[in-house]
C-alpha positions as CSV (number, residue, x, y, z in Angstrom):
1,X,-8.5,-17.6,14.4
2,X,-7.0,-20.8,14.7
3,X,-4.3,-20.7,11.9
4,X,-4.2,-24.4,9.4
5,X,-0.8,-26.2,10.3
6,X,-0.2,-23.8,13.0
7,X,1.8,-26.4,14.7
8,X,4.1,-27.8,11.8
9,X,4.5,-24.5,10.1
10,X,5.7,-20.8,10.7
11,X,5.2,-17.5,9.0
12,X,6.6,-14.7,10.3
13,X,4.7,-12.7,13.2
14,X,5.9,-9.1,12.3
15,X,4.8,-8.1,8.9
16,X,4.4,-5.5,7.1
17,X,1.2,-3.3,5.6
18,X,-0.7,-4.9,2.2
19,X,-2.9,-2.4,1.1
20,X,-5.3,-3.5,-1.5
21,X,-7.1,-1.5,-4.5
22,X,-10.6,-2.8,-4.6
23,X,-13.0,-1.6,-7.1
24,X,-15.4,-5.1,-7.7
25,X,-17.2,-6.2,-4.2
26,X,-20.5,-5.5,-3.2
27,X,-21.1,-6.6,0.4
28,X,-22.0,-10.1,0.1
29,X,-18.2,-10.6,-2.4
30,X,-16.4,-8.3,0.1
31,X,-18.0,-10.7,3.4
32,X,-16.7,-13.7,1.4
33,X,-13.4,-12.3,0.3
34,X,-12.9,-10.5,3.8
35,X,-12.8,-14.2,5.5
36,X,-9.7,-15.7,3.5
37,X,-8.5,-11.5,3.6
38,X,-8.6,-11.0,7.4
39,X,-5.1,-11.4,8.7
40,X,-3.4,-11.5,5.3
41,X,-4.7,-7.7,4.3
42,X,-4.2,-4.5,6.4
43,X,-5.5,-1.8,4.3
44,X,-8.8,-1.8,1.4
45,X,-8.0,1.3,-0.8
46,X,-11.7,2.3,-3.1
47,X,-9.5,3.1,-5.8
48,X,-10.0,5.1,-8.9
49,X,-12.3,7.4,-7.7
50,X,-14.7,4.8,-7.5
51,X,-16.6,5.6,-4.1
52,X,-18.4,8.2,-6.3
53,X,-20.2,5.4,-8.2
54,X,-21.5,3.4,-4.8
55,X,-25.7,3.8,-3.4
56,X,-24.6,5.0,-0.6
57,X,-26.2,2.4,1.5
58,X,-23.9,-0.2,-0.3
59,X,-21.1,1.6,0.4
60,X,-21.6,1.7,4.1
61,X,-22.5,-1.9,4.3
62,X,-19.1,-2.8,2.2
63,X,-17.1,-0.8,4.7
64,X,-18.5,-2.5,7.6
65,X,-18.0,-5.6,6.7
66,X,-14.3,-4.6,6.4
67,X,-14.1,-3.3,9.4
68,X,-16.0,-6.6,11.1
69,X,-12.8,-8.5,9.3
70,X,-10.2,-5.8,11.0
71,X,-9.6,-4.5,7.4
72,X,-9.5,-0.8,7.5
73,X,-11.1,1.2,4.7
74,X,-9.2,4.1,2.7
75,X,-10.2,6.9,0.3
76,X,-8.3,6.7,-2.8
77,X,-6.2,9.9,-3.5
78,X,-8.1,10.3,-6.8
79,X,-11.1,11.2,-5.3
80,X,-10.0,13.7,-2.6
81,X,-8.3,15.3,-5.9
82,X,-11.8,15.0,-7.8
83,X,-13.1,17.2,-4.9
84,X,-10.5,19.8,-4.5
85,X,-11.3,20.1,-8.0
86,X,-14.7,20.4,-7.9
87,X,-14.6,22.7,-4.4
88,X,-12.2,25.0,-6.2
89,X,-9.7,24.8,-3.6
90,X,-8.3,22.8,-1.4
91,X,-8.8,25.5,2.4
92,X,-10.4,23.7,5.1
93,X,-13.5,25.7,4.0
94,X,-13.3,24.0,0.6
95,X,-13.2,20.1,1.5
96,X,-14.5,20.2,5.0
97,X,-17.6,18.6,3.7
98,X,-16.4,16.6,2.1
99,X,-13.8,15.0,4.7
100,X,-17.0,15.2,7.5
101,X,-18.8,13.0,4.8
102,X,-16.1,10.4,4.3
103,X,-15.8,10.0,7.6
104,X,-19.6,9.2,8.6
105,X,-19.5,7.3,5.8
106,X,-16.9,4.8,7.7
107,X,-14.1,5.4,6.1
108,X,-10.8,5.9,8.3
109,X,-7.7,5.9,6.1
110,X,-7.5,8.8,3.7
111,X,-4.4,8.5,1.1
112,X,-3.5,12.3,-0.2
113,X,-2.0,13.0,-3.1
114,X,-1.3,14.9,-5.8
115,X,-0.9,12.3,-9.0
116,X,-2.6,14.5,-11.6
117,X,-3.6,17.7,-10.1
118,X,-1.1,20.4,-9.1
119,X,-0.9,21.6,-5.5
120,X,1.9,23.2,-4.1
121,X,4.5,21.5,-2.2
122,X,4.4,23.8,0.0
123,X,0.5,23.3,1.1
124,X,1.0,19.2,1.9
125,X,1.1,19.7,5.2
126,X,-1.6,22.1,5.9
127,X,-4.1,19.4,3.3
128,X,-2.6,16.6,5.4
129,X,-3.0,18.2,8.3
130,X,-6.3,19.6,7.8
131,X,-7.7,15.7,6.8
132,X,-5.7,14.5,10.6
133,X,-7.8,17.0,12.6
134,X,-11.3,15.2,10.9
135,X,-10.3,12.2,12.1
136,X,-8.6,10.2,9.4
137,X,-5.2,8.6,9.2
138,X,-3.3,9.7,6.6
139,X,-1.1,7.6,4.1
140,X,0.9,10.3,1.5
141,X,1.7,9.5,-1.7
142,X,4.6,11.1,-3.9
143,X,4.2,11.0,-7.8
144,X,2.9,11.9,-10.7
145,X,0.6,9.4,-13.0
146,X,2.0,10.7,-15.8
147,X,4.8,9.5,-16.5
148,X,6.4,12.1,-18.2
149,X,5.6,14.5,-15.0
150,X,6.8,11.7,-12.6
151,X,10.3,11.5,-14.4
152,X,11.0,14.9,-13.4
153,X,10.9,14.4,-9.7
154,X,14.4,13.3,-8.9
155,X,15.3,11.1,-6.2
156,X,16.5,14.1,-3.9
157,X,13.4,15.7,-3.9
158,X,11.1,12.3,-3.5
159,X,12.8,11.7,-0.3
160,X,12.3,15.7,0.6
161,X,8.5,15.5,0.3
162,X,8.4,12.1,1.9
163,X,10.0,13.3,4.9
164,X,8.1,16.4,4.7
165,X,5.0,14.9,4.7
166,X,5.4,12.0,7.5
167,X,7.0,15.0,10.0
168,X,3.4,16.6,9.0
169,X,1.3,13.9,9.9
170,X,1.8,11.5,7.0
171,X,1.8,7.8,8.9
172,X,3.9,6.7,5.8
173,X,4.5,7.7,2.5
174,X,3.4,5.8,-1.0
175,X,5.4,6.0,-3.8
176,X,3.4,6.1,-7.2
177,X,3.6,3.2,-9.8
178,X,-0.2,3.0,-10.4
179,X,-1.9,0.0,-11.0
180,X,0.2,-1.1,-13.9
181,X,3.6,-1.0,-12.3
182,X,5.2,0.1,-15.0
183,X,7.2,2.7,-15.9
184,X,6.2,4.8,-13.0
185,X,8.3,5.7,-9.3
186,X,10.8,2.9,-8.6
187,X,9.7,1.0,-11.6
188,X,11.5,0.4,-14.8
189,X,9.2,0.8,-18.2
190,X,9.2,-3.4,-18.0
191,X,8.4,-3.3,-14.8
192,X,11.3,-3.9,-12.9
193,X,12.3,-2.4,-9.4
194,X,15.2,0.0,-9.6
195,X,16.7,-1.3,-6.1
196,X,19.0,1.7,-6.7
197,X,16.8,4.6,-6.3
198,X,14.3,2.2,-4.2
199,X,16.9,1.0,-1.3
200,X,18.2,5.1,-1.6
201,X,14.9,6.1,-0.6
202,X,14.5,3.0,2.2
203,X,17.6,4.3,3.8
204,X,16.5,8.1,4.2
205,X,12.8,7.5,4.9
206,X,12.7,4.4,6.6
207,X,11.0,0.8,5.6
208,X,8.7,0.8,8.3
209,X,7.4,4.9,6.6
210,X,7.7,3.4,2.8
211,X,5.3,1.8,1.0
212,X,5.8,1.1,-2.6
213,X,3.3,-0.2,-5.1
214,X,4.3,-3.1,-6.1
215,X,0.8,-4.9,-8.0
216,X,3.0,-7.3,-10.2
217,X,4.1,-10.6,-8.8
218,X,7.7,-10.2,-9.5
219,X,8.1,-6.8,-7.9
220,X,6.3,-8.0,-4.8
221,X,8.5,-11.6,-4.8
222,X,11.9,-8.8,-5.7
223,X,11.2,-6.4,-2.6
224,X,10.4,-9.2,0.2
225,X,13.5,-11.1,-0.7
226,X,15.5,-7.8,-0.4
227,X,14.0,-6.1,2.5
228,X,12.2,-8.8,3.9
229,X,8.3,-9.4,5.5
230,X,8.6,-6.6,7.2
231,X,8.4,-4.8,3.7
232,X,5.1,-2.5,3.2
233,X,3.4,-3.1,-0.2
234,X,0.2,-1.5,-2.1
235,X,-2.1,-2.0,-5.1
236,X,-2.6,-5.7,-4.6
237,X,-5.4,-7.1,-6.3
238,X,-7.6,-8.7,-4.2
239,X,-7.3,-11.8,-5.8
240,X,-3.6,-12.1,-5.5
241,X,-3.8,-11.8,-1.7
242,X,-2.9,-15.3,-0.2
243,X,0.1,-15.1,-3.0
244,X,1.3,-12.4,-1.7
245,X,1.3,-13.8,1.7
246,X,2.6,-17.2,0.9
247,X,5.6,-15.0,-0.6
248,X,5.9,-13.1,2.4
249,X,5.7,-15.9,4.3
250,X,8.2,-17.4,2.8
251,X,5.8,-20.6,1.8
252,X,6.6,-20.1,-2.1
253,X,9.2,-21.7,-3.5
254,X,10.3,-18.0,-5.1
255,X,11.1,-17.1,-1.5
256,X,11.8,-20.2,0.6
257,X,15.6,-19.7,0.7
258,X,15.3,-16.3,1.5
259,X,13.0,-15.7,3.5
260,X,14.0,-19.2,5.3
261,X,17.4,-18.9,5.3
262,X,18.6,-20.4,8.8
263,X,16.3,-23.1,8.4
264,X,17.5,-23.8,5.1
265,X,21.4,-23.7,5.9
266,X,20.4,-25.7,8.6
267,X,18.6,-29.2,7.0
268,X,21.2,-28.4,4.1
269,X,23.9,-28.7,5.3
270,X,22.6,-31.7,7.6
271,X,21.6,-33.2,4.5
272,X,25.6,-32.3,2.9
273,X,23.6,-31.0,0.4
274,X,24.9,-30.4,-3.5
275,X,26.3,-26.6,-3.5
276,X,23.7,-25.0,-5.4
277,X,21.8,-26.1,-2.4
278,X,24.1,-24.0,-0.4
279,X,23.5,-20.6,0.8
């Protein structure tokens, strides 16, 4: 891929994962999207359960072309919950199947979690571990749905079961805002990030094991300007995937100054530019 204005303009090289919740594509919108997508998106999440709802045929064509564009394909955590639920269980002998299926289905990323059904904290690791040894990659997630629930893990403990479940096999560790952002994990009930609890979490996990759900333009603008491109976001829409990367690249005007910051001290203060030009 020969990148427009290569020469004139640069974005940064080391990024961070976008994974994006896609419920809408057949093959023919996912080949179309997947050509502006490719580069820009990491991750393709069937989200809500949806992969249930696919011919089968379909869905196998969709995940190719995905994987054509270097766009892996993930199981949403709702589903894996659907089956434990209708399994009964959650042994190996209970969702074997099921994971076997998944995987000659195409899929290769597998988010677990536990967002409305209850399993013990202490069985993560063998479910995570149990998904590893079929062949998946696994990306955790840590919170509950409702928000009522979600309110009642404290801070402490999210960063416990994090850490519990990337030294088990987790290759990082979502935290749960759903697709509204609101009200949920990090985020306040207007949707605002709570940097607070957020950069506590950062610090004892790691940005590079984090990824936060950020599907609202002003949480995904908030967390690049504080911890930079290197940030790991989720639940993007698909349509909102070359803004996300002209914020992360710093080629909105939202991030420019942060994102661009010697280059911007630089010309301005060539230019002996007014202060609030200043950094």
């Amino acid at each position: 891929m020969v990148r427009a204005f290569e020469k004139f303009i640069t974005v940064p090289e080391e990024t961070g994962v976008v994974m994006v919740i896609e419920k809408e594509f057949g093959p023919a919108g996912a080949r179309d999207w997947a050509k502006m997508a490719a580069g820009l998106v990491d991750i393709v999440k069937c989200t809500f359960g949806t992969a249930a709802l696919y011919d089968e045929d379909i869905l196998k064509q969709k995940i190719e072309v995905y994987k054509d564009a270097g766009i892996s394909s993930m199981i949403g955590g709702t589903l894996t919950e659907v089956a434990i639920l209708n399994a009964g269980g959650y042994s190996k002998a209970d969702i074997q199947g099921y994971l076997k299926y998944a995987i000659s289905l195409g899929f290769t990323h597998l988010e677990f979690s536990d967002g409305t059904i209850y399993v013990p904290d202490d069985k993560r690791g063998d479910i995570i571990k149990m998904c590893i040894d079929e062949g998946f990659t696994v990306i955790s997630e840590v919170g509950k749905k409702d928000p009522e629930k979600d309110a009642l893990i404290t801070t402490e403990k999210r960063i416990e079961l994090m850490n519990k479940d990337i030294e088990n096999g987790a290759v990082m560790v979502i935290i749960e805002s759903r697709e509204s952002g609101k009200g949920i994990g990090v985020m306040g009930k207007s949707g605002e990030v709570d940097f607070a609890e957020l950069d506590t979490i950062i610090d004892a996990v790691g940005l590079q094991k984090t990824m936060i759900e950020a599907p609202n333009k002003a949480q995904q603008q908030a967390i690049y300007m504080r911890h930079g491109p290197k940030a790991n976001i989720g639940n993007v829409q698909p349509r909102d995937v070359m803004s996300v990367g002209a914020l992360r690249g710093g080629l909105r005007g939202d991030t420019i100054s942060a994102l661009r910051k010697e280059d911007w001290k630089k010309y301005h203060n060539s230019e002996n530019a007014p202060d609030n030009y200043r950094i």
